[in-house]
KOLZAMI-183202 format. One record per residue (C-alpha): residue number from 1; residue in three letters; y, x, z. Coordinates in pm, 1 decimal. Each point is the difference from the previous one (the first is absolute). Example, Ala and Ser with C-alpha at 12.3 -4.5 7.8 and 13.67 -1.06 7.14 Angstrom:
2
[1 ALA [-450.0 1230.0 780.0]]
[2 SER [344.0 137.0 -66.0]]
This chain:
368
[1 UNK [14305.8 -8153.1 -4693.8]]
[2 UNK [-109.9 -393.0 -13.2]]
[3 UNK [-345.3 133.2 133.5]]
[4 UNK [155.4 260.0 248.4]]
[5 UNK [-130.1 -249.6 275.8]]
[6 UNK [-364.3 47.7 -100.5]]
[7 UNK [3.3 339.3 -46.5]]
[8 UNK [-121.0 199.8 390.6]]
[9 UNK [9.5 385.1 -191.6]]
[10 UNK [14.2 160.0 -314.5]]
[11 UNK [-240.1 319.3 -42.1]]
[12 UNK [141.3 304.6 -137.5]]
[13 UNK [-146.2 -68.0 -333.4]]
[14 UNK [200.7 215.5 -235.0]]
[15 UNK [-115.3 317.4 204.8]]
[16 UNK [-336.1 115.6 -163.4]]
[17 UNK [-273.0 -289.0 -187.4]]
[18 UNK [-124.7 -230.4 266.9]]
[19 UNK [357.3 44.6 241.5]]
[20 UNK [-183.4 231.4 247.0]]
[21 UNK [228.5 305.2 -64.7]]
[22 UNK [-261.5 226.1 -171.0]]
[23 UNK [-85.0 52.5 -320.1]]
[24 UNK [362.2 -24.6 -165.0]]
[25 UNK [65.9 309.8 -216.0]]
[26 UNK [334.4 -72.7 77.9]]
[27 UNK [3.5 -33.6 344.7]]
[28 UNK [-270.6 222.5 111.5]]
[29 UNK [179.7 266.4 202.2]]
[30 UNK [205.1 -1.8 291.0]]
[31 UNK [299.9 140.1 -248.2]]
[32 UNK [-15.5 -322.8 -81.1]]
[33 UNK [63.1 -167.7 344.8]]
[34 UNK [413.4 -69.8 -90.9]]
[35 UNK [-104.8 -239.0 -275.1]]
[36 UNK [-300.2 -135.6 207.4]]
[37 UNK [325.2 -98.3 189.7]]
[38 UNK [184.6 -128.8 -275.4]]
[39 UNK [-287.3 -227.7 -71.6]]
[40 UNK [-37.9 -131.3 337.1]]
[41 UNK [352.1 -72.2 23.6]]
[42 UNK [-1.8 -180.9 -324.6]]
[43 UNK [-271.0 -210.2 137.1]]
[44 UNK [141.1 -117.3 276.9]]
[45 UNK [313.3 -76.7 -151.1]]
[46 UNK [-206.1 -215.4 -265.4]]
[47 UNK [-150.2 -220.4 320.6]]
[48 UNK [185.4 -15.9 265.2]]
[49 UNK [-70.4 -77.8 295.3]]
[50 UNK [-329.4 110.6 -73.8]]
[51 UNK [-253.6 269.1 17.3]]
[52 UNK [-112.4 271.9 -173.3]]
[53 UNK [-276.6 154.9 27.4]]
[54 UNK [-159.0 336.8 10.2]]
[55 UNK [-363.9 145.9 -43.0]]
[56 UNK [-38.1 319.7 201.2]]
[57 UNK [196.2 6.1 380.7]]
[58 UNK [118.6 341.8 -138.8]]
[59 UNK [186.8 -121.5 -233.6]]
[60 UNK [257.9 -169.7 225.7]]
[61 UNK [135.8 272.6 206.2]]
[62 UNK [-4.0 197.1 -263.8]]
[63 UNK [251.5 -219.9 -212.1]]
[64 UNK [211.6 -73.9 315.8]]
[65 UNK [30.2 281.2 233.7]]
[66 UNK [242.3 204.0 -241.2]]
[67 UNK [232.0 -358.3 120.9]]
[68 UNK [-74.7 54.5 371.9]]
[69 UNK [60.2 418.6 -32.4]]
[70 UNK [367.6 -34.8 114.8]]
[71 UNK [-87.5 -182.1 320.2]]
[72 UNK [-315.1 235.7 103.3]]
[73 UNK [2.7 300.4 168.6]]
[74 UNK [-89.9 347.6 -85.5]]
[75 UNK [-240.9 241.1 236.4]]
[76 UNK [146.9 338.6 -65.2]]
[77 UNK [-49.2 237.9 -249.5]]
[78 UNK [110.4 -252.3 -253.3]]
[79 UNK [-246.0 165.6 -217.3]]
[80 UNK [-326.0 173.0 158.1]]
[81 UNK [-83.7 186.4 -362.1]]
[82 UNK [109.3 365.2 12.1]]
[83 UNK [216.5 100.5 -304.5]]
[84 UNK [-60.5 -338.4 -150.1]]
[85 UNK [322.3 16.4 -287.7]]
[86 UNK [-153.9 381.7 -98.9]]
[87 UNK [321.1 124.0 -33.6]]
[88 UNK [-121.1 337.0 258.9]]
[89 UNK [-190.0 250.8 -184.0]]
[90 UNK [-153.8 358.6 84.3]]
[91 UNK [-121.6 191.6 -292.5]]
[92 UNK [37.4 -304.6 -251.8]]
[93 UNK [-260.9 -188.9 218.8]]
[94 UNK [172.6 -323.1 194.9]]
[95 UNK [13.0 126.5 352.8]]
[96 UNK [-218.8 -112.4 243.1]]
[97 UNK [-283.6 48.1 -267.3]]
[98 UNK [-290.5 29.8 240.0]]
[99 UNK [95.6 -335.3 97.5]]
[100 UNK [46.9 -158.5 -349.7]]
[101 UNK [-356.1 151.3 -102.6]]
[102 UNK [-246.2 -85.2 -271.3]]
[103 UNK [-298.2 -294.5 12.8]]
[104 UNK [-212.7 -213.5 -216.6]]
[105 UNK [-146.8 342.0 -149.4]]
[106 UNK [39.8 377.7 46.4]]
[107 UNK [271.7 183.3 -284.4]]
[108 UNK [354.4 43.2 -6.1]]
[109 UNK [88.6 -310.3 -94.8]]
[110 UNK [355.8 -70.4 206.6]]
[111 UNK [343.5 183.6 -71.9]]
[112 UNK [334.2 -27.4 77.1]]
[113 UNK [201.2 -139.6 -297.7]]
[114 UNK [384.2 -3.4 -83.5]]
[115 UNK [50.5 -119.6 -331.9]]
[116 UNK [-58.9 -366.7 100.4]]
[117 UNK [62.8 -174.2 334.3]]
[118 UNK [182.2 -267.5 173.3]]
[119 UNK [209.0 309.2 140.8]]
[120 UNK [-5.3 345.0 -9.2]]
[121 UNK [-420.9 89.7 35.7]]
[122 UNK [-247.2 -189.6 -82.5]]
[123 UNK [-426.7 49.1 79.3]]
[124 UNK [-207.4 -12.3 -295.4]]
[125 UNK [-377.8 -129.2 64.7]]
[126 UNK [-247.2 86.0 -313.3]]
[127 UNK [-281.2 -210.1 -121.8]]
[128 UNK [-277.8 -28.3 289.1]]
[129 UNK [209.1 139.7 279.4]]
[130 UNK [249.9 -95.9 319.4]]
[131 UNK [237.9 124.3 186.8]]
[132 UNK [-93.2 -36.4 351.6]]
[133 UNK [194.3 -15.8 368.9]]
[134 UNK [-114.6 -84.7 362.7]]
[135 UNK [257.0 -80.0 215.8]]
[136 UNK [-91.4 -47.5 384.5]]
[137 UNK [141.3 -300.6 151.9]]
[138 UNK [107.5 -48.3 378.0]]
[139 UNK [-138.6 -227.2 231.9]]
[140 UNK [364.7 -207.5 -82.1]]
[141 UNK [-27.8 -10.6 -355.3]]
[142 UNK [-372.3 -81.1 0.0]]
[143 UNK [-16.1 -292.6 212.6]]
[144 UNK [-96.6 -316.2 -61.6]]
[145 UNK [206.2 -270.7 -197.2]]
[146 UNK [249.4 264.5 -120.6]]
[147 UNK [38.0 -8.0 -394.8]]
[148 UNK [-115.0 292.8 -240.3]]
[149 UNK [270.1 13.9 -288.5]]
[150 UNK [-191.3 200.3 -314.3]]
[151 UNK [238.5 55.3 -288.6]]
[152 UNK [95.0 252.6 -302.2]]
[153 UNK [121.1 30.8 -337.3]]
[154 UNK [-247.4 89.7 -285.7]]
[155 UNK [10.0 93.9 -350.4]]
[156 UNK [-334.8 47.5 -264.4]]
[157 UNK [17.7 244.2 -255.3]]
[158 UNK [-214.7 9.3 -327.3]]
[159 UNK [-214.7 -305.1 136.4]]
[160 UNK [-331.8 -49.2 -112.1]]
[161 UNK [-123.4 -289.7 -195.5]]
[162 UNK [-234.9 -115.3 240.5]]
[163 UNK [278.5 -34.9 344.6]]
[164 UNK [-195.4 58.0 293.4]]
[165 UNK [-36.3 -248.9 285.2]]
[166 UNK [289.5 -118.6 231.3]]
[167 UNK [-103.1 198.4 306.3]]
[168 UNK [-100.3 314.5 -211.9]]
[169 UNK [336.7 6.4 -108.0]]
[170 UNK [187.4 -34.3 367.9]]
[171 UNK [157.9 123.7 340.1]]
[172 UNK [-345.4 -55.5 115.2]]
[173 UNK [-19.7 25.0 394.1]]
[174 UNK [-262.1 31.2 254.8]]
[175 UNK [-17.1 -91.3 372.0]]
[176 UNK [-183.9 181.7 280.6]]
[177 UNK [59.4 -204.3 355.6]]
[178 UNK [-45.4 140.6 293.1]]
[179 UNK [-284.1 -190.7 65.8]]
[180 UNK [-165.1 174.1 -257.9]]
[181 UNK [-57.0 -234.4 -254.0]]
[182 UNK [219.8 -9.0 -334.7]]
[183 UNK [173.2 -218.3 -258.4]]
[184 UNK [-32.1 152.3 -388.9]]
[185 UNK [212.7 -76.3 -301.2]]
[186 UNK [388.7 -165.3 123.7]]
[187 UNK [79.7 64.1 -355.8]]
[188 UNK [376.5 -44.1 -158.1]]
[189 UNK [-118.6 -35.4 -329.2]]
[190 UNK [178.0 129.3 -355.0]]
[191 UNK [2.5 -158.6 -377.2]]
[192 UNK [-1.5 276.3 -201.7]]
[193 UNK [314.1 -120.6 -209.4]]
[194 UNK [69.4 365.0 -96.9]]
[195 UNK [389.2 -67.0 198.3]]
[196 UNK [15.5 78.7 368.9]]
[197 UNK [-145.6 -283.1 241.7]]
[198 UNK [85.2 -35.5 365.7]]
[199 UNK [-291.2 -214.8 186.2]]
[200 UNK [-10.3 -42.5 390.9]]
[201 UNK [-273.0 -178.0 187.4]]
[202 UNK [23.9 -106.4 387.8]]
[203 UNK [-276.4 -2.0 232.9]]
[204 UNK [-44.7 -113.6 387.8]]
[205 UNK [-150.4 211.7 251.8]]
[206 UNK [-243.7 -239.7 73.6]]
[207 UNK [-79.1 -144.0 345.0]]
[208 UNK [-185.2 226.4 251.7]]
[209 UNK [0.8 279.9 -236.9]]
[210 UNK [259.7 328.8 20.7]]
[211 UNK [21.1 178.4 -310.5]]
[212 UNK [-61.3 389.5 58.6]]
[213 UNK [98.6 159.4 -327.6]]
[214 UNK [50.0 -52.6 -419.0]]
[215 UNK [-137.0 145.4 -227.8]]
[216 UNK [232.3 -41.6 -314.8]]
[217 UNK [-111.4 72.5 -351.1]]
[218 UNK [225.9 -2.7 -303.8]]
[219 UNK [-293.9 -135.5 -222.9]]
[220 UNK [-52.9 26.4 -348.9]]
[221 UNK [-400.2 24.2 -65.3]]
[222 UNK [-287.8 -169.0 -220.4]]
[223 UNK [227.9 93.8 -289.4]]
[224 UNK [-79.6 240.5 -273.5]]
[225 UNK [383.1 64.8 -130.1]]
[226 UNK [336.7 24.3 92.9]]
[227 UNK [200.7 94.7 352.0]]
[228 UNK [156.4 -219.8 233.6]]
[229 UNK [385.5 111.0 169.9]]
[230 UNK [65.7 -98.6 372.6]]
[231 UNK [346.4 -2.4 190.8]]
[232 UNK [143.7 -94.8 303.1]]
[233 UNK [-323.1 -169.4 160.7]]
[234 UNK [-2.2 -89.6 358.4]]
[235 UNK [-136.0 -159.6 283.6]]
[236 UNK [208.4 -173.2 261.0]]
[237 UNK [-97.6 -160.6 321.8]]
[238 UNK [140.7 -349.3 116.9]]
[239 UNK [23.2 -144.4 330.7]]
[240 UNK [-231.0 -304.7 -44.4]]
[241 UNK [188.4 -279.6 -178.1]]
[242 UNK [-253.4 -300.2 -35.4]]
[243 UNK [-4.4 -139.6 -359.0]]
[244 UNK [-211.1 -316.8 38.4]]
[245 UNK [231.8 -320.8 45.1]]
[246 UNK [48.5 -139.0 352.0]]
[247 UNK [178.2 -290.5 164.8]]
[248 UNK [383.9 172.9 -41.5]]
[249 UNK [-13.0 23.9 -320.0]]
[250 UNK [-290.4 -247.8 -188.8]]
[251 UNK [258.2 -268.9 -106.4]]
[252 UNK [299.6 228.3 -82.4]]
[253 UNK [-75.2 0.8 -385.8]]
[254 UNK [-17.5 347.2 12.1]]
[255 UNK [-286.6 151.8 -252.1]]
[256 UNK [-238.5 143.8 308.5]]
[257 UNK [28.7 -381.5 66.9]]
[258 UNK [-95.1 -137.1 -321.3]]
[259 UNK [-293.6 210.2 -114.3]]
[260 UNK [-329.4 -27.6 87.2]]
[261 UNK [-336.5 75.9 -89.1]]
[262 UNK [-308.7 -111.1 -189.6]]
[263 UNK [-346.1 163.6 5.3]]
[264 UNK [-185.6 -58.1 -346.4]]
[265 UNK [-330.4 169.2 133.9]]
[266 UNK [-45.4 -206.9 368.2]]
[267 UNK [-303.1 124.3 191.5]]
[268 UNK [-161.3 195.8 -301.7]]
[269 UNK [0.9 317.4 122.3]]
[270 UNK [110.0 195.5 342.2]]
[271 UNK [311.0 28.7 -180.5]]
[272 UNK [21.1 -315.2 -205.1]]
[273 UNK [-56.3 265.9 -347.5]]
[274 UNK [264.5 177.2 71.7]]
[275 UNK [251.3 -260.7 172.3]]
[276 UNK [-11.6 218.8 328.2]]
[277 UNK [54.7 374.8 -29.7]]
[278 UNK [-355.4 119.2 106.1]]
[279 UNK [145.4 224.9 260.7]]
[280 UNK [213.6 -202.1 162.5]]
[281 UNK [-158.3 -311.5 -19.3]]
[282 UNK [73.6 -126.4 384.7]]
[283 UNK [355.6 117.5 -44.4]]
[284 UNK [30.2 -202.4 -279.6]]
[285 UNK [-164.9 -250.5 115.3]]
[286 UNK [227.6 -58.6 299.3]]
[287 UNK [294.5 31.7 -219.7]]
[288 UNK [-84.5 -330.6 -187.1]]
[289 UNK [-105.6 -166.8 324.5]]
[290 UNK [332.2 61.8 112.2]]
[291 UNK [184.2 -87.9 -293.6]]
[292 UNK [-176.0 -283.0 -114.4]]
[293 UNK [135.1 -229.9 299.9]]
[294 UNK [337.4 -25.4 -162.3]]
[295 UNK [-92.2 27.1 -411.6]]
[296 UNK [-227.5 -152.5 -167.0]]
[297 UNK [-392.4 135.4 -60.5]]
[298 UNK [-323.0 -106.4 -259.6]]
[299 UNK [-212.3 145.2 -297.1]]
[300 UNK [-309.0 -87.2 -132.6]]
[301 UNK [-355.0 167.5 84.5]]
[302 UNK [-186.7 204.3 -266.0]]
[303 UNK [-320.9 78.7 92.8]]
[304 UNK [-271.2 -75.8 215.6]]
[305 UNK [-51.3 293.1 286.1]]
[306 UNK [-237.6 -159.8 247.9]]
[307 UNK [85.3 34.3 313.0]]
[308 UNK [357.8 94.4 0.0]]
[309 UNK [29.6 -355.8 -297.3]]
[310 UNK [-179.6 -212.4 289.4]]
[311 UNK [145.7 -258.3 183.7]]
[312 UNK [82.3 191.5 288.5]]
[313 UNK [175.4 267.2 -89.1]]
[314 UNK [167.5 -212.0 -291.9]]
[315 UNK [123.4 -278.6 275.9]]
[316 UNK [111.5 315.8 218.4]]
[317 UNK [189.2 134.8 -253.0]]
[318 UNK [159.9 -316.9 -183.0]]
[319 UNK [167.3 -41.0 357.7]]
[320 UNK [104.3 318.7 94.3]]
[321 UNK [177.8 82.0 -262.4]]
[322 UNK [138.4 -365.3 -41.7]]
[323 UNK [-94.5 -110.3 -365.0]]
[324 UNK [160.9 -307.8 -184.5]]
[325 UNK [-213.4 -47.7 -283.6]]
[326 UNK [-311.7 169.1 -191.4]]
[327 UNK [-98.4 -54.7 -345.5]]
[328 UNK [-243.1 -308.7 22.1]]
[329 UNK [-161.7 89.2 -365.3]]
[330 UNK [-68.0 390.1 102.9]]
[331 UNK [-244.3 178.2 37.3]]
[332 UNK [-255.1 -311.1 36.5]]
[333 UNK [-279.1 187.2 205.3]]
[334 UNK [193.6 134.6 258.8]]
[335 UNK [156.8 -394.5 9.6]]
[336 UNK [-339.5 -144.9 -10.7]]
[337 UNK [-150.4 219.3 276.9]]
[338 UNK [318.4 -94.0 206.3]]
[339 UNK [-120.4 -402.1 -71.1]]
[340 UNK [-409.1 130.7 83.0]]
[341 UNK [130.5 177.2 275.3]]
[342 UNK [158.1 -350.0 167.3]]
[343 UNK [359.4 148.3 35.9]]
[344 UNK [184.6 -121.3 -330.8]]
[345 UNK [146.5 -308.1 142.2]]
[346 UNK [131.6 142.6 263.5]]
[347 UNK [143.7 227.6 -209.3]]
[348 UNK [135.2 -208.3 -216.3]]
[349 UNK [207.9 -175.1 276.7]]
[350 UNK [106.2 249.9 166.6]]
[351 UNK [178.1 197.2 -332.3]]
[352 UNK [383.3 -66.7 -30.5]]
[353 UNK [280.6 -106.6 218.1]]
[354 UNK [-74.0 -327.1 283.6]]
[355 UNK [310.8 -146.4 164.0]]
[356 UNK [-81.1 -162.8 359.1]]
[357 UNK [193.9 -236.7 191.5]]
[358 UNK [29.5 135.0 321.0]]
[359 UNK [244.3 -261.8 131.9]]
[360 UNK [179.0 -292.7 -135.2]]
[361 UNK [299.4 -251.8 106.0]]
[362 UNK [62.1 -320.5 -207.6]]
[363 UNK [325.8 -230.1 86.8]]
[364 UNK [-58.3 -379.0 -12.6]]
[365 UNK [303.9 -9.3 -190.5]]
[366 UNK [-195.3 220.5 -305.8]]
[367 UNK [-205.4 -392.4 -44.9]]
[368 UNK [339.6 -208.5 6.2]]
């Protein structure tokens, strides 16, 4: 606490090796999201007054909408999956069966189970295989700024050695919009802990898009062993409920007001390796413009990608999205082409926080 003054944000460090939020085996999935939380909040009670900060602009609504649930609104159905608990069956097949077919690969690989659920039925998925659905959604429920709630319980059964991937193992969604053009893998991702896991992930309709229909696989594939159990998975629409911190609520000490973001890949790639979910990358990237007014934004670059590393598009960037700092020791070609290019002292000046005196009144009495 002595130092608490000289500290602008903590990174998320204890989530995965280099605090970016990947590569933790113990916080890979989104089953994992509640202690995410837990981490977050112990963060922030270690500093504060202070940031913390986050990798991927995922990763914040994801943590904080299940807070802001209770105040948003639901698009009717509640759920738009058809016999999403299983608990309606025609000749021991979960009804609605056409609906809930097979993918990944042809076979009979998805069944209606009893013996083990979070109620009554349960779906079990075999090695390779997914249980599929592709709900329709209105004009209403697909328009733009309205949030896609993805959630379900899950359960593995005799799990391999080798697990497979997060998103192979998933309520893995795709989007067609109307305009024709579509968004794969919104993935609510599972551990494989061998106990049932409930994982959710939330997703904006993103601006000037409507979202035509879902197609919703149960996924349990690039394994060679073991099933995978589903139960009660859904999708809900919300009424659009902005996440990104504005001028109500940036100084209430809330958490939305007191995390922010850092990007440990700046300008390497279209999406920064990974920072920016490849197919939503201008949705994304609007999010953080937005957000980063109010909370605090830096990183470090990591690799030279002529021209997108340039000055231009490095000076565009560093402003719109309102950085505070950048690692001065990393990565020293990108930093060096910035001082070739003729741009790194203005960007060095213009990083952090400037207070200007716009107007001033002194009383004679202040010299007596």
């Amino acid at each position: 606490q002595t130092w608490t003054h000289a500290i602008l944000a903590v990174q998320s460090g204890f989530i995965g090796p280099w605090g970016e939020g990947h590569g933790s085996t113990n916080f890979r999935c989104s089953a994992m999201d509640g202690d995410k939380r837990q981490i977050i909040d112990a963060l922030l009670n270690a500093v504060p007054g202070r940031d913390v900060q986050l990798r991927y602009p995922k990763s914040k609504p994801n943590l904080f909408y299940p807070d802001e649930e209770p105040n948003m609104s639901t698009l009717e159905p509640n759920n738009l999956l058809t016999n999403a608990d299983f608990e309606t069956a025609d000749g021991g097949a979960a009804t609605g069966t056409a609906s809930w077919g097979i993918g990944v690969r042809s076979g009979s690989g998805v069944e209606l189970h009893s013996s083990d659920s979070i109620s009554g039925n349960s779906i079990k998925v075999n090695a390779g295989f997914s249980a599929a659905q592709y709900p329709s959604l209105s004009a209403a429920q697909g328009a733009p700024g309205n949030i896609i709630k993805v959630y379900g319980h899950s359960k593995i059964v005799d799990a391999p050695t080798d697990m497979p991937s997060e998103n192979d193992y998933s309520i893995y969604v795709d989007i067609q919009f109307t305009q024709g053009d579509p968004l794969y893998g919104k993935v609510a991702t599972f551990c494989g802990s061998g106990s049932w896991e409930y994982a959710q992930t939330y997703l904006e309709v993103p601006a000037g898009r409507t979202i035509q229909s879902l197609f919703v696989h149960l996924m349990y594939r690039n394994v060679a062993a073991g099933y995978a159990l589903f139960d009660d998975v859904g999708i809900t629409v919300y009424e659009p409920h902005p996440i990104a911190v504005s001028g109500t609520n940036a100084l209430d000490g809330s958490g939305i007001s007191t995390v922010g973001h850092h990007n440990d890949c700046f300008l390497a790639s279209d999406t920064d390796l990974g920072t920016y979910d490849s197919g939503n990358i201008d949705g994304e990237k609007a999010y953080i413009e937005s957000d980063s007014r109010y909370t605090s934004m830096g990183g470090e670059t990591c690799l030279p990608n002529s021209p997108r590393s340039d000055c231009t598009i490095a000076m565009e960037e560093l402003q719109r999205f309102h950085y505070s700092y950048l690692n001065r020791d990393y990565r020293q070609e990108v930093l060096n082409s910035w001082t070739a290019g003729g741009c790194m002292d203005t960007i060095s000046s213009d990083l952090g926080y400037r207070l200007v005196i716009t107007s001033s009144q002194i009383s004679p009495s202040s010299f007596a």
